[in-house]
Every structure is written in C-alpha cells, then in structure tokens.
C-alpha positions in Angstrom: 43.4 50.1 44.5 40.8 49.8 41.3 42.5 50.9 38.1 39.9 53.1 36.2 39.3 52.1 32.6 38.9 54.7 30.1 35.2 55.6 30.1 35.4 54.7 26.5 35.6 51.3 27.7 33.0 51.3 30.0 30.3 54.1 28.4 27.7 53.2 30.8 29.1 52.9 34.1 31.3 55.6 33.3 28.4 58.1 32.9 26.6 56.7 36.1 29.6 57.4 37.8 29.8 60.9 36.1 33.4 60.3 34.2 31.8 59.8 30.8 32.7 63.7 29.5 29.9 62.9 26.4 26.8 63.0 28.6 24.4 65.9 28.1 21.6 64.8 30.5 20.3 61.9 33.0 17.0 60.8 31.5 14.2 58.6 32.9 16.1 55.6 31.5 18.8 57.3 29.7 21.7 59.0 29.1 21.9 61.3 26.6 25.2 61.7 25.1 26.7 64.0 22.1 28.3 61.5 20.3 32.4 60.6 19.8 32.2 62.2 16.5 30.7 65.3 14.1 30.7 64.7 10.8 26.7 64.9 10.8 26.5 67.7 13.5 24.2 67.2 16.3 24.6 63.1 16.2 23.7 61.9 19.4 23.1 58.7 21.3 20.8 57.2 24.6 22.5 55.2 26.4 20.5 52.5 28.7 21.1 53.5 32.6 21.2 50.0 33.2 24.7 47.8 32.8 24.9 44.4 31.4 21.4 45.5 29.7 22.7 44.4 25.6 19.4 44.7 23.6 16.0 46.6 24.0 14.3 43.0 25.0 16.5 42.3 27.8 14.5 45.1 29.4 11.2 44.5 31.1 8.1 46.4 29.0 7.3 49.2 31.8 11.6 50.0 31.6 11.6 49.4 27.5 8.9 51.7 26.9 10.4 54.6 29.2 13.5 53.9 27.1 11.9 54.5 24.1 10.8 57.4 25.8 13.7 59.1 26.2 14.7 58.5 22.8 12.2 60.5 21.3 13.2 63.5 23.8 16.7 63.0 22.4 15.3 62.5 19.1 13.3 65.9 19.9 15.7 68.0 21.2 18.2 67.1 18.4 15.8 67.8 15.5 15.2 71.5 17.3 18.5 72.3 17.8 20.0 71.1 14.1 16.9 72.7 12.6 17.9 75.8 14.5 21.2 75.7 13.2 21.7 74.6 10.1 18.6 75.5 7.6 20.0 72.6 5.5 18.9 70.1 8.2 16.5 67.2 6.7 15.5 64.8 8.9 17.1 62.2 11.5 17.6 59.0 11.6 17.2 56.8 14.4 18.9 53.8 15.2 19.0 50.8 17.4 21.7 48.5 15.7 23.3 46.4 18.4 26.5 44.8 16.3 29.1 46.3 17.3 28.7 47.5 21.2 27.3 44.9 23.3 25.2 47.5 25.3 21.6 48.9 24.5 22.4 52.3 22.9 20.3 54.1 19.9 21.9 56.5 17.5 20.1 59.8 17.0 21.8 61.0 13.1 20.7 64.3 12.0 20.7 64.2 8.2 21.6 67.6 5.9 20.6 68.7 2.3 24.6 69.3 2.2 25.3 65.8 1.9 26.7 64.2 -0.9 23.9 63.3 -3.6 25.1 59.5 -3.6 24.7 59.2 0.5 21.9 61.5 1.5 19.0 59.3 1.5 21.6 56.2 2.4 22.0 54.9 5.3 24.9 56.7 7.6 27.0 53.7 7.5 27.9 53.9 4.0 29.5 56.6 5.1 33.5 56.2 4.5 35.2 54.8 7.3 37.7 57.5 7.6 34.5 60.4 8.9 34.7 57.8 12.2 38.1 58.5 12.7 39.0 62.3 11.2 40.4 64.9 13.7 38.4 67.5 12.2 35.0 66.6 13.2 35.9 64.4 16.1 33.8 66.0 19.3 36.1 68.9 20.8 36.1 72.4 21.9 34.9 73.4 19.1 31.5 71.6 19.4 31.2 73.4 22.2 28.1 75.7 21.6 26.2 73.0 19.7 26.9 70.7 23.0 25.3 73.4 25.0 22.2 73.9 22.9 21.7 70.3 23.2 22.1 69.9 26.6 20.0 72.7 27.3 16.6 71.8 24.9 17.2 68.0 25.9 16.9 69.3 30.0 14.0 71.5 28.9 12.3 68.8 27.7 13.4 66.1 30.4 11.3 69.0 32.7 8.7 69.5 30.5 5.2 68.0 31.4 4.6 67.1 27.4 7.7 64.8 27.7 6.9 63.1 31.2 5.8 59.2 30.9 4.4 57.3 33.6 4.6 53.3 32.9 
C-alpha cells in the first residue's frame, strides 16, 4: 500500500489528485491556490499543473505563456476581490522567486495602506518571520468568505471570453 504524504509535501500532485485543501480553481496551466497564510489577506499563489516542472523556462513557450496567463487571472481576480474588501488595498505584488520550493509557483501578495510605514513599499519578505508562522492569520475557517470570493471571481474569469488564451 502507498503511504500518502502530506499534500504539504507534495503541493502539486496533491492538488491534481484533488487532496491539496488550498486550491480555489483548475486553470489552463494552473492551480490557483489561497495561500498557507493571511497576514496580507487575499495572498494567493499559481501553481504549475505540471510535476518535476522547477522554473518558468523548463516549460516550452506555447505552455509558459498560458502560464503566465493564468497568473494574470489570479492576479485579476485577487486585485477585485481585496479591492472589494478592504478600501485600504494598494496594489499587488507578483512573484516568481524559485529559492525556496523547487517547483514553478508565483506569489500573488495583495499590498494595504494599513501596513506598517517602514514595510509598505518593501518587499513582502522583509516581513518578520514570525507572520509565516502565527496562528492568527494562518488560512482557517475563518478565511472562509474571502476563500469563496476568490474562488468564485477566479472561475468567473477562468469562463470568461476576455481571459481565454489560445497559444
């Protein structure tokens, strides 16, 4: 018998197989996920549909650009919904970083006017390392309605005519 790993362990094959609770949406050539923690609300991530795949080069060009695709619908839908919800919502910023994760993933950060002065137009980051790790703003129950307004304008996009992309 396979022992499953924790889908922590495996983000991408755990949200092909469906066991990766994070995913809002199957893109083109993405998952959109709500990501592990809060502390900016609305931070998101898209995750390549494609295992082993560790940078946005080991893609071919017709797959990279309908990556990059789907990243701007995340990036989309996120800026809509925060805007929506928080009237001190600024901008986002959006990511594809590669150190720590060896899998192609790209960080959607919603950015507030609520911030502290010395981090606001700083890179996420600098944040302190303890925001990764806080119980308070790690994703639970009580993210609930912002993961269903994602879900929902990231689907209405994923449907929307405006958002298909034909490589």
């Amino acid at each position: 018998m396979t022992e499953l790993r924790d889908w922590r362990q495996e983000r991408i094959q755990s949200a092909i197989d469906g066991r990766n609770p994070t995913v809002l949406a199957e893109l083109s050539a993405a998952y959109a996920v709500i990501g592990d923690v809060q502390f900016l609300p609305g931070y998101a991530l898209a995750l390549t549909k494609t295992p082993g795949v560790d940078r946005l080069s080991d893609l071919p060009r017709a797959e990279r650009l309908r990556y990059l695709a789907d990243v701007d619908l995340l990036a989309d839908a996120v800026e809509t919904v925060c805007r929506r919800l928080d009237p001190a919502f600024r901008r986002l910023n959006v990511e594809i970083l590669g150190n720590t994760d060896a899998f192609l993933h790209c960080h959607i950060w919603p950015r507030y006017e609520w911030e502290s002065p010395d981090i606001v137009g700083r890179p996420v980051w600098l944040y302190d390392a303890s925001n990764w790790r806080d119980p308070a703003t790690a994703l639970g129950p009580a993210h609930d309605e912002l993961r269903a307004a994602l879900a929902a304008e990231v689907v209405s996009r994923r449907d929307s005519v405006e958002f298909r992309f034909n490589v």
